[in-house]
KOLDRENLUM-296885 format. One record per residue: residue in three letters; x, y, z of N, C-alpha, C, O, CB in turn. Coordinates in steps of 0.1 Angstrom, whole numbers, plus 2048, in hexadecimal, padded with zeros to 3 digits. Glycine has a CB too. Example, Ala and Ser with C-alpha at 12.3 -4.5 7.8 and 13.67 -1.06 7.14 Angstrom:
% KOLDRENLUM-296885
ALA8847C784E87B7D384E8847DF84E88E7DF8558717D385A;SER8807EA8478897F584788180084F88680B85088D7FA839;
//
This chain:
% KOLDRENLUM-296885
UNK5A81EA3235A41F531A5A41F030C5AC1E83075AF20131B;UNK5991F530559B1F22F759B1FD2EB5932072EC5921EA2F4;UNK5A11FB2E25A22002D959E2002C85A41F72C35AA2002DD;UNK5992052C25952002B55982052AA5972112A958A2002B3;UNK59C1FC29E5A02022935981FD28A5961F12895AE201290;UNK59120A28258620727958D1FD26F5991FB27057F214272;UNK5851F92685841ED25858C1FA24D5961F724656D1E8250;UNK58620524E58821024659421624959721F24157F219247;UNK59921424F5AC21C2505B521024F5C12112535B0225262;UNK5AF20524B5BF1FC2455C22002355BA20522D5BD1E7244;UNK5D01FD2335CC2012235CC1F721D5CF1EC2215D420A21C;UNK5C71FA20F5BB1F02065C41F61F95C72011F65A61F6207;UNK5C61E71F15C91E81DE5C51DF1DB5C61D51E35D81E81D5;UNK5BF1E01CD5B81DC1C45C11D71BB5C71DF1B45AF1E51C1;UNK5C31CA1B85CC1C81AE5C31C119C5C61BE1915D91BB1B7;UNK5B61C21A35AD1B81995AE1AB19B5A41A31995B01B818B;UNK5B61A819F5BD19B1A15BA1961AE5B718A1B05CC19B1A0;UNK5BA19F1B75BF19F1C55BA1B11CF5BE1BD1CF5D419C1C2;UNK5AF1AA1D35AD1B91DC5AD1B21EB5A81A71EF59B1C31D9;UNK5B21BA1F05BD1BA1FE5BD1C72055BD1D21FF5CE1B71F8;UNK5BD1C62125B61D021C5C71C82245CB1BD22359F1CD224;UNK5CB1D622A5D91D32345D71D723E5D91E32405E51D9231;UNK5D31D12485D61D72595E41DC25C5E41E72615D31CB266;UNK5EE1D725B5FD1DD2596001E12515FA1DE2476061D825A;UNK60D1EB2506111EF2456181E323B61E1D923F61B1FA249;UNK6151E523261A1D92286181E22186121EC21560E1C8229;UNK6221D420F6261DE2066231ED20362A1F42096231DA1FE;UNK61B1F11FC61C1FD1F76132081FF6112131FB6191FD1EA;UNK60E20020D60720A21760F2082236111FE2295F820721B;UNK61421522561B21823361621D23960F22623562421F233;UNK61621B24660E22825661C22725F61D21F2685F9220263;UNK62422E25C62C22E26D62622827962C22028162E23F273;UNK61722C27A61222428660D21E28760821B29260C22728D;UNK60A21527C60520627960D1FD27260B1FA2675FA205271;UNK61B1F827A6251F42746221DF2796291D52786351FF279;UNK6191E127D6171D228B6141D629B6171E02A16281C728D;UNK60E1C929D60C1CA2AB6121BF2B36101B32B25FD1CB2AE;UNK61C1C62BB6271B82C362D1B32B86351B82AF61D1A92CB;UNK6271A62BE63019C2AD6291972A362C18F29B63718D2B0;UNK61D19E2A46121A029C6181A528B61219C2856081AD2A6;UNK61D1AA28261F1AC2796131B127060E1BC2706241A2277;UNK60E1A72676051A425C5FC1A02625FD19826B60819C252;UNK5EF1A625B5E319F2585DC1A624D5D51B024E5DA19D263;UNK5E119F2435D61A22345C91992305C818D2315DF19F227;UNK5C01A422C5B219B22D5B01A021B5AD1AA2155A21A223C;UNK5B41902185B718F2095A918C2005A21852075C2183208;UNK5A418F1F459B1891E75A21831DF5A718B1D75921941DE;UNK5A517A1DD5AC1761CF5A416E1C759F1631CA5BA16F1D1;UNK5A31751BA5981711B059E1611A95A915B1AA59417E1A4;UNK59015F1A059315019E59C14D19459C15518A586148199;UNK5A31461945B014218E5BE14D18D5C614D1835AB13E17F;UNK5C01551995CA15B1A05CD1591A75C51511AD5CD1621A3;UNK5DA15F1AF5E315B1B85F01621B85F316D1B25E614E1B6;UNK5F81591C26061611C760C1531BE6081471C060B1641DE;UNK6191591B161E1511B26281521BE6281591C862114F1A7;UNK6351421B86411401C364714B1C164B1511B864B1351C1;UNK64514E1D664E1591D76551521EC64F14C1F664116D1D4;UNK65D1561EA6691571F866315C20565B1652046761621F4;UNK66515A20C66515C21A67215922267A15121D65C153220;UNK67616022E67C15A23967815E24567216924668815B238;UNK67B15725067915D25966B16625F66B171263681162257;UNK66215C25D65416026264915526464714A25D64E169257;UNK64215926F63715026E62B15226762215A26B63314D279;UNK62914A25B61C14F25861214425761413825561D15624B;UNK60614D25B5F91442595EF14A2505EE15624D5F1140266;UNK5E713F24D5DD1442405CE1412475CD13624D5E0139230;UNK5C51472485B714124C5AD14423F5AC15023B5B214825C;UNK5A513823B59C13B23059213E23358D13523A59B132228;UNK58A14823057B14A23256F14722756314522957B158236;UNK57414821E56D13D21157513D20957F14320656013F20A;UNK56B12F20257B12F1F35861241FC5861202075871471EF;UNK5901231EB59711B1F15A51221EB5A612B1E359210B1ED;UNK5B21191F25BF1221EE5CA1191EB5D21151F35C512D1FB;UNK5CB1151E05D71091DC5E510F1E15E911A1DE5DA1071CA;UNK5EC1051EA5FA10D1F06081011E66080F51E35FA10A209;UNK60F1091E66190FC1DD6271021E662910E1E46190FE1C6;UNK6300FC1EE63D1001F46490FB1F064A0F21E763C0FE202;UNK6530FF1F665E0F71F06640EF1FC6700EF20066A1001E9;UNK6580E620165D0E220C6560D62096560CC21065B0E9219;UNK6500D61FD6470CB1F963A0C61FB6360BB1F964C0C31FB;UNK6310D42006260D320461C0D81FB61F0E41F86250D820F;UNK6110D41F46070D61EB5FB0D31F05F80C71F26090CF1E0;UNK5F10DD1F35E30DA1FA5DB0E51F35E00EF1EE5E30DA20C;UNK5CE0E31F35C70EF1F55BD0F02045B60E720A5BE0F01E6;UNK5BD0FA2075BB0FB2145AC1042105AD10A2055C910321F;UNK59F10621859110721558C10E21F59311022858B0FB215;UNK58111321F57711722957B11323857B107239567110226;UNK57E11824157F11625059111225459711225F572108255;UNK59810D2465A410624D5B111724D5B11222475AB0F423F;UNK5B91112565C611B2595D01132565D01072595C9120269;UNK5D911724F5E511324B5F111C2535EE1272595E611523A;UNK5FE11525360911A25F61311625261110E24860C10F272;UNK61E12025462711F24B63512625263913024C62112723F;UNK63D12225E64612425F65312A25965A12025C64611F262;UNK65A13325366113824366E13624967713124365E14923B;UNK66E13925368113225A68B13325368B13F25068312225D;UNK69712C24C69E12E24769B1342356A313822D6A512324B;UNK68C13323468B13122868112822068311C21F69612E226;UNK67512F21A67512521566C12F20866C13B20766F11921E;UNK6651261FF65B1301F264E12B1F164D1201F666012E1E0;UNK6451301ED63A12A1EB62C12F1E162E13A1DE6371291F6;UNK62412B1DE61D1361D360D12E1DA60B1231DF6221331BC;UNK60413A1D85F61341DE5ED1371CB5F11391BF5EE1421F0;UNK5E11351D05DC1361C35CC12F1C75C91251CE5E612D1B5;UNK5C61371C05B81341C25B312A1B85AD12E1AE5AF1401C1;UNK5B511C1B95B01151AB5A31131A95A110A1A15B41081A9;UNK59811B1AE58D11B1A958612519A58A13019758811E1B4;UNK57C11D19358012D18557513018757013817E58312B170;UNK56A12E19356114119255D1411A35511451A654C143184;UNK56713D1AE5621411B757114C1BE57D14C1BB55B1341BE;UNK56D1521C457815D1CD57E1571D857614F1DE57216B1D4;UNK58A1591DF5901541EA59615E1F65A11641F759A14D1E4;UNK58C15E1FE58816620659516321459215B21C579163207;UNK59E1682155A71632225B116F22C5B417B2285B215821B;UNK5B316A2335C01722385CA16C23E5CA1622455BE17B241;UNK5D51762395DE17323A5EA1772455F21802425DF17422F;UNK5EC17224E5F517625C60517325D60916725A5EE16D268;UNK60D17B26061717D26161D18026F61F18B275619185259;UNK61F16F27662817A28363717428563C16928261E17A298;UNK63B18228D64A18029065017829364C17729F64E185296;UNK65A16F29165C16129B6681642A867216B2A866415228E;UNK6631602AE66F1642BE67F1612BA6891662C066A1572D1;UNK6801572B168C1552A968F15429B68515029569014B2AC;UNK69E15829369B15A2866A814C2856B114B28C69D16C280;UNK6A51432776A91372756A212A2796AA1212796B413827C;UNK69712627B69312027E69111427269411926768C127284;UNK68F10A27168A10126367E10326567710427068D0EF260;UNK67A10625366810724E6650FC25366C0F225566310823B;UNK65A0FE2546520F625B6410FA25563E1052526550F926C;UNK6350EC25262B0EF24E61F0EA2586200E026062C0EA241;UNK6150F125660C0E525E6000ED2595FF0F825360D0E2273;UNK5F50E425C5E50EB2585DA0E52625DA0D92675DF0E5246;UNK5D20ED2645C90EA26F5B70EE2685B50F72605CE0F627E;UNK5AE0E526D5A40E82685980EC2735940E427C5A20DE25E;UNK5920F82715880FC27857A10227057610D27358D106281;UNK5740FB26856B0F825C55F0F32695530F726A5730EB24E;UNK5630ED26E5570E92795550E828954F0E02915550DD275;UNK5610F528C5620FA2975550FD2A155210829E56A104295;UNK5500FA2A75441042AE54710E2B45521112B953B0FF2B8;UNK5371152B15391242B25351242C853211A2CF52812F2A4;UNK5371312CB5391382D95451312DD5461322E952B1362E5;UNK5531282D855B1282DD56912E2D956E1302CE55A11F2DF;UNK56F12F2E65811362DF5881252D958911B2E05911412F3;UNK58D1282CB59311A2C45A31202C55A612A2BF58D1162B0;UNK5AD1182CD5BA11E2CB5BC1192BD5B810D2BA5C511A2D5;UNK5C31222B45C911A2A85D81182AB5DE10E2A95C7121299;UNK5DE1242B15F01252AD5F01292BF5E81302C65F713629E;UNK5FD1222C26021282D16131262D161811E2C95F911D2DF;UNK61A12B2D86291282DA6281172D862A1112CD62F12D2EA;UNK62510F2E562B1022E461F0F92DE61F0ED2E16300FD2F4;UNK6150FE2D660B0F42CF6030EE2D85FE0E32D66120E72C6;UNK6000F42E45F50EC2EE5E60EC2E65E10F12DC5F20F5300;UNK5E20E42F25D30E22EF5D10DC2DC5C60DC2D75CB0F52F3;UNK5DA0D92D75D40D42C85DC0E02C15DE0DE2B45C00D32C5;UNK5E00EB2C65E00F22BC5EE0F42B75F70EF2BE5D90FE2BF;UNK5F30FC2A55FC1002A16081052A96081112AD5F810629B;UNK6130FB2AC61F1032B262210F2AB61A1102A262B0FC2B3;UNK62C11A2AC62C1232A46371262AB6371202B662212A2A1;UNK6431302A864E1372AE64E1442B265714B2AE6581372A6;UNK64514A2BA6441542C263914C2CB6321422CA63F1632BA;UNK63C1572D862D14F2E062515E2E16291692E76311452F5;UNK6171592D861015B2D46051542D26071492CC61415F2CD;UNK5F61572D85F01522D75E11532CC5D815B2CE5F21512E1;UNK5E214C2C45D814F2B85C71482BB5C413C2B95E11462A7;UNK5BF14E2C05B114B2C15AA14B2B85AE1522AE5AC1512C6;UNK59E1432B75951462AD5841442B157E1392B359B13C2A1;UNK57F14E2B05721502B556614F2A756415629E57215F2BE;UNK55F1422AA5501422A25471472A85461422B354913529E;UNK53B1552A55341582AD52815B2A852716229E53A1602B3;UNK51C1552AE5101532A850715C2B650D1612BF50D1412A5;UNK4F915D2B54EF1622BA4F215A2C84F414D2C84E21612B2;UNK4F31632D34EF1572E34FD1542E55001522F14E51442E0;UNK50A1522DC51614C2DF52114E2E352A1462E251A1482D8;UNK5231592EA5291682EE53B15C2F753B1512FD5191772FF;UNK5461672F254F15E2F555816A2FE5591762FB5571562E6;UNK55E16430956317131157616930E57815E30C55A172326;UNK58117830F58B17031259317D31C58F18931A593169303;UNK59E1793275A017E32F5B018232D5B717832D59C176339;UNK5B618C32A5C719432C5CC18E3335C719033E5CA1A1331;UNK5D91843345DE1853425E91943455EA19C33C5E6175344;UNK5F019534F5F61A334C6001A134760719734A5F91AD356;UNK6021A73406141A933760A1A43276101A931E62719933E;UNK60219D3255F919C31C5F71A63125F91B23175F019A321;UNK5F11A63015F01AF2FD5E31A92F05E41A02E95FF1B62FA;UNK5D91B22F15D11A72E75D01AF2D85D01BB2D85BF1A32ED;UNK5D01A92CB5CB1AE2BD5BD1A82BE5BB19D2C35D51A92AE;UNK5B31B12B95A41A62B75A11AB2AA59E1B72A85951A82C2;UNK5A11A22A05A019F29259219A29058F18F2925AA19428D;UNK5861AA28B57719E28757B19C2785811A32705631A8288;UNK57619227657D18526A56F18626156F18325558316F272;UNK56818826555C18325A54C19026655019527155A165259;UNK54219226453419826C5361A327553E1AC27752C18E275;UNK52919F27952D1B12835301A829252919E2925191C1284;UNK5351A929A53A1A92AC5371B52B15361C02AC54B1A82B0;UNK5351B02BA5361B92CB5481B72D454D1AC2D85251AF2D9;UNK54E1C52D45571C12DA5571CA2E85591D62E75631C12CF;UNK5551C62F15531CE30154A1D72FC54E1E32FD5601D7309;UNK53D1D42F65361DE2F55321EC2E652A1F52E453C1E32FF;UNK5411E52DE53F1EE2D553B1E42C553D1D82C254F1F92D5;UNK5361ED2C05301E02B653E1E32A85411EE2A351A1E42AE;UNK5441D72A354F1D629654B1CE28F5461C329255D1D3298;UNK54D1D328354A1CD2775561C527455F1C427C5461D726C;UNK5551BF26655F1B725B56D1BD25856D1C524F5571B624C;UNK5771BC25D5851C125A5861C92675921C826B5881CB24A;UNK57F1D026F5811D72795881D228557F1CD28C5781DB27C;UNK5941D228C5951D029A5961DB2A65911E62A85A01C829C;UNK59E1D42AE59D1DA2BC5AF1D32C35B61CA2C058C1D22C6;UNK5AE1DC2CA5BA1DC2D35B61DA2E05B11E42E55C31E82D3;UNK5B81CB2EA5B71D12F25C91CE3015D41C83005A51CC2F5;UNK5C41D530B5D31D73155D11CD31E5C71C93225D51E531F;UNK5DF1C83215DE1BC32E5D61C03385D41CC33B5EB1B9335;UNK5D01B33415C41B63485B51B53435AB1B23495C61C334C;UNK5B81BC3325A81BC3325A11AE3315A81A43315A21C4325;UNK5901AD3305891A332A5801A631F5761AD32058419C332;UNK58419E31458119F30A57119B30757219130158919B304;UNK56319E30955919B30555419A2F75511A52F15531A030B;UNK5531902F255118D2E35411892E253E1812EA55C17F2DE;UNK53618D2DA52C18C2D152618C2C852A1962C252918D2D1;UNK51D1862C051C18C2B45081862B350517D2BA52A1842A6;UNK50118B2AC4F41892A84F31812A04E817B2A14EE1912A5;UNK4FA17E2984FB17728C50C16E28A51416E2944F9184280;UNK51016928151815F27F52116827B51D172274513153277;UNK52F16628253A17328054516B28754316328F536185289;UNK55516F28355E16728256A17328656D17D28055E160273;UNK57216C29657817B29C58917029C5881642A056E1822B2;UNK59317429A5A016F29C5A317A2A55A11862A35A916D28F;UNK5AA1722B25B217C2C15BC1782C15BC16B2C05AD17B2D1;UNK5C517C2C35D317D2C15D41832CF5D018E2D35D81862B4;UNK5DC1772D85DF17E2E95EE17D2E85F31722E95D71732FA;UNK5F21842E76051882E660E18D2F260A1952FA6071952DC;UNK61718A2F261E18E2FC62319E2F962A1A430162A1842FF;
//
């Protein structure tokens, strides 16, 4: 079975600085019934204009990942990590006991287009931990694991088992993925319009779907889907 939640019912602030659309409740937008999905948490689909940012600010106890869709995002931690991360790459940021960090767009006239993911970790205490993965030249009609419990297949270990997909989808390239039971999927369209079992979703829009189902993924044009298969 699937389910869909328009682009238009996350909530959205405008900071000038920073316009930001919330699929969960986060800061100053609450929904009792959009508090996360599973261990799903966060996903903010961030603008941050040229020469802004988050300064250093704290974490604990979360997994977060960052995926860029254009633009680039200077990360600075107190774990001693300094990069800027670009078009196609995912950053992993484990917060475990603790750690700070500030992002920032060091470009002065382009926008930085990203989101930003928050999930639960199956344990709290863990050591921060960093890693970055690049899919800038992934091909399209395939599922790209980025994040899984034990880091198979190439991808991001992470502390929940959770599995983080990532679908490029062009004309002809149609990508199917399968529930196992006890399974639970988020489908995140990241960038165009998809076909999801038939129903057509736009940019910020997803879908829910229930163990068992299969997920049929399409698109006519070049469009960018993150699946989230959760326990």
């Amino acid at each position: 079975m699937i389910k869909i939640r328009h682009a238009n019912e996350r909530g959205h602030a405008n900071h000038g600085w920073l316009d930001t659309y919330h699929t969960f409740s986060f800061a100053d937008y609450y929904d009792p019934r959009w508090m996360g999905f599973r261990s799903l948490r966060v996903i903010n689909d961030d603008l941050v204009m040229p020469g802004k940012g988050f300064g250093m600010h704290p974490h604990r106890d979360m997994e977060i990942i960052t995926y860029v869709l254009s633009g680039a995002l200077e990360h600075k931690d107190t774990m001693g990590n300094g990069r800027v991360i670009r078009a196609g790459d995912v950053q992993y940021m484990a917060a475990g006991t603790g750690v700070r960090h500030s992002e920032f767009n060091p470009s002065k006239d382009e926008a930085v287009h990203l989101l930003q993911i928050w999930i639960q970790p199956d344990r709290d205490g863990v050591s921060p931990r960093y890693a970055e993965k690049s899919f800038a030249q992934a091909p399209a009609g395939v599922l790209h694991l980025v994040a899984s419990k034990i880091g198979r297949d190439g991808s991001i270990a992470i502390h929940q088992d959770a599995d983080l997909w990532l679908a490029k989808l062009d004309a002809g390239r149609p990508v199917s993925h399968s529930l196992a039971a006890g399974r639970h999927a988020w489908v995140h369209v990241a960038e165009g319009d998809v076909t999801i079992n038939g129903q057509l979703l736009h940019g910020g829009d997803a879908a829910v779907a229930s163990p068992g189902t299969t997920i049929e993924l399409s698109a006519a044009k070049p469009a960018q889907v993150l699946l989230f298969d959760l326990n």
